[in-house]
N, C-alpha and C positions, 0 to 999 in steps of 0.2 A: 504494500500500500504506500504510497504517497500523499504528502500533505504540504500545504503551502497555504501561509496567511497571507491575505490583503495588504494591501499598504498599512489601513489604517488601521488594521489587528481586530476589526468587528468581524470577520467570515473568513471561514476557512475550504479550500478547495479539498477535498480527498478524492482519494481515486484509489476505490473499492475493489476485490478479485474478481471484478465482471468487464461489459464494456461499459460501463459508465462515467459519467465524471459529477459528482454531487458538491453541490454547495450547500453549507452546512452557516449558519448562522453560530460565532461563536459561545454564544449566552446562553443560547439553547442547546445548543450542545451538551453543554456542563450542568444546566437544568437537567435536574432527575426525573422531573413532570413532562415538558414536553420533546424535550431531543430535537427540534423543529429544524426539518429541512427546509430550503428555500428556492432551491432549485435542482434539477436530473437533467443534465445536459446528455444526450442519447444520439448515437447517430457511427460511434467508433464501432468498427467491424473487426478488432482482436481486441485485446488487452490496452489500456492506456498504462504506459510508461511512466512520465512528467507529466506535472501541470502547472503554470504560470503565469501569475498575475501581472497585467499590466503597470507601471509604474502610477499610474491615476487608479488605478483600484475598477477601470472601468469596463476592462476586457481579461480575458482569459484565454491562453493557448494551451490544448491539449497534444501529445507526441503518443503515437501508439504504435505498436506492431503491425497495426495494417497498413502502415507506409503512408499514413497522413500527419499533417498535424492541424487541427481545427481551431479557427478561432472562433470565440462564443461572446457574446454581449452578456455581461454579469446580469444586467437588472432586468431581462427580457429571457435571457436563456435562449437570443435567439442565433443560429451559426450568423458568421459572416461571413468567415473564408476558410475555405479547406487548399494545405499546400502538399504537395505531392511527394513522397519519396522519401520521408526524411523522421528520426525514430525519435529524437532528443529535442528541448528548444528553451530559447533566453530571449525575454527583451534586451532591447538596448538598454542604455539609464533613462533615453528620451522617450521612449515608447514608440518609437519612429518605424525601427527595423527590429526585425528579429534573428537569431542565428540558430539555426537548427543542425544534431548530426545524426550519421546513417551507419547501418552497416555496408554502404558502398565505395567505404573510404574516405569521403568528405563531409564538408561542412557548408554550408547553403546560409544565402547572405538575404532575407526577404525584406521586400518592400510589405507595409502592414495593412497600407490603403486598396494598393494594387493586387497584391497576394503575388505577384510579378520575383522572381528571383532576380536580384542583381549580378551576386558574386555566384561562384563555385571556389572553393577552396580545397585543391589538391596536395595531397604530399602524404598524409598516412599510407600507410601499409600493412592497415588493419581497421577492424570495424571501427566505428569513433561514438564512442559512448557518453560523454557526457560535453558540454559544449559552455562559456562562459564568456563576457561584457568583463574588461575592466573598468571601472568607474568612473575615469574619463571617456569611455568608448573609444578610445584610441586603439585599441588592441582587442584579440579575441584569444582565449585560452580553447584547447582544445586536447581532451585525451581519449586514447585510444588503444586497441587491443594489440600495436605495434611494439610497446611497453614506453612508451613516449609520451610528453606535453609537448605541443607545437605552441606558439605564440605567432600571432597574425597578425599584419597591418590593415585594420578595418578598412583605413581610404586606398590601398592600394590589393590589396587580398591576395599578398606574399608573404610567403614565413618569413620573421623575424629570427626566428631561436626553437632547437629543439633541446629538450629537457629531458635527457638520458641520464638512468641512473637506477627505474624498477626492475626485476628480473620477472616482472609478470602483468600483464595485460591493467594499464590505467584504468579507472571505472568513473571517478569522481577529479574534479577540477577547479576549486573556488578563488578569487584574488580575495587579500585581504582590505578593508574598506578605502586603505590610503591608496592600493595596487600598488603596492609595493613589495607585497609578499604573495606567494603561489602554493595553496596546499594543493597536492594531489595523493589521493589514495590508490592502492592499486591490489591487483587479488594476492599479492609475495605480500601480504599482510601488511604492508607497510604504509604509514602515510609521510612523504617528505616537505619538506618546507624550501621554498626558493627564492633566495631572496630577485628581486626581481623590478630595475628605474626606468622605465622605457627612456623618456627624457637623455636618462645618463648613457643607456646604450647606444640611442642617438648620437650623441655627442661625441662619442669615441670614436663610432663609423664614419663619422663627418669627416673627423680630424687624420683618422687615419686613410681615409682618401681624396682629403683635401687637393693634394697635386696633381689629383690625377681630375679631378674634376674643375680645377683652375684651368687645366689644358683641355678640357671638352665642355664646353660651355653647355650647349643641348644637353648632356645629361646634370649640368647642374639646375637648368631648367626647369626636370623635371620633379628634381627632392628640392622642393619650397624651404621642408625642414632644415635644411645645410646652406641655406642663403645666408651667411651674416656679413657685415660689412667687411671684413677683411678678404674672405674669400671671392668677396662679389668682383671687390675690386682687381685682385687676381686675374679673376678671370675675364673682367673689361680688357687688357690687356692684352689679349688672348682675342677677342673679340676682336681689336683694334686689326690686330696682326690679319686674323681674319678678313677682315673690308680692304685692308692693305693688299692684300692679294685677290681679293673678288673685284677689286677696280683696276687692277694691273692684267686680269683675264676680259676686263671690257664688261663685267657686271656692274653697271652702275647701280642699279636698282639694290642688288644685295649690298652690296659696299656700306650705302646710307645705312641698308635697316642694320646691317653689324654694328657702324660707328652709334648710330640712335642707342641700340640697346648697351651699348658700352656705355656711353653717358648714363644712361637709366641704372646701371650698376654702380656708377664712379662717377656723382655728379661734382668732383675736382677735375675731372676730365677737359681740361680747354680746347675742344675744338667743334669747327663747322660741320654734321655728318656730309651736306651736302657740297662743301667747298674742298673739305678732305677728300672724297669719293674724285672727284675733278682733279684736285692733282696728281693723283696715283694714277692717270690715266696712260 
């Protein structure tokens, strides 16, 4: 059985040895008199696995065996969206997206409006059983029967870091509320602790391929996260060199937009993109 309380600790979801998913009022629950249910959400065709309350206490996702996972309106009990394929599932902290996992190896990124998948996230190498939101949403935990924690970059849905170390298939995956720390349990009996700064990881990977990304502008382009003014400026430089030689092959056009985005990196940059491009001609 599973259970999960609401936000705001008045209702609790459980999920019964049937196909059910019952919402339980907590008051009544613990009343001896009436035990008073308040809703039977009905509709799962195996077993429900998880269930999950929205961050507003307003919806509920259910994860089942029969390779759905449903979503249900708390106060109507009525479906909204069923998504396909997938056994486990977490809101975001925003209640925006949800991240659901499978026994088909990955982990699915949904939209909550659309029921539309965004992401797939590939790299396990075994069923992926339990799936988790760090607190910022900047990351995704995820464990699996590989005997691995994967860590995920929510905005780009590439592994970050695998977390080697169980001698037996992960079950369970939580951050600690700062996400700084990573419990995972796993079936070698064991539960370890990881510590774990996105931020600080960042920052290492920056630094450590600072030069190499000062000399490929485009790929610094793409990680926002490694723009700081020192490296920008680096790589204006780089940029310049660039338009230097796109007006020396008769691109005028390109020339400008290198020298342009070189000032836009390195506004001590003193020059014309457009008078620059013309003498290099």
């Amino acid at each position: 059985m599973s259970l999960e309380f609401s936000p705001d600790g008045k209702t609790i979801a459980s999920v019964p040895l049937d196909k059910t998913l019952t919402i339980w009022d907590t008051v009544k629950i613990w009343d001896a008199v009436t035990g008073k249910t308040i809703q039977t959400l009905k509709g799962h065709k195996y077993k429900v696995n998880s269930v999950e309350f929205s961050p507003d206490g307003k919806t509920i996702a259910s994860a089942s065996s029969d390779g759905t996972v449903r979503i249900w309106d708390v106060a109507t009990g009525k479906l909204i969206q069923i998504l396909l394929g997938h056994y486990s599932v977490k809101f975001s902290p925003d209640g925006k997206i949800i991240a659901s996992a499978s026994f088909d190896n990955t982990v699915r990124i949904w939209d909550i409006l659309t029921g539309t998948s965004i992401q797939t996230l590939k790299g396990h190498q075994g069923n992926v059983y339990s799936v988790v939101f760090s607190p910022d949403a900047k990351t995704i935990a995820s464990a699996s029967a590989d005997n691995t924690v994967k860590i995920w970059d929510t905005q780009t849905g590439k592994p970050i870091q695998t977390l080697k170390g169980h001698q037996g298939r992960v079950t369970s995956v939580v951050f600690s509320p700062n996400g700084n720390t990573i419990a995972s349990a796993s079936s070698d009996k064991t539960v370890k602790i990881w510590n774990w700064d996105f931020d600080d990881l960042v920052e290492k990977g920056c630094e450590r391929f600072r030069e190499h990304l000062a000399n490929n502008p485009k790929k610094l382009e793409e990680l926002k996260v490694c723009q700081n003014p020192e490296i920008l400026a680096k790589a204006a430089s780089t940029l310049v060199k660039q338009g230097e030689e796109s007006a020396k092959n008769g691109d005028y056009k390109g020339a400008v937009e290198k020298f342009r985005e070189a000032k836009e990196w390195n506004s001590k940059l003193d020059i014309n993109p457009e008078e620059r491009a013309k003498m290099k001609k």
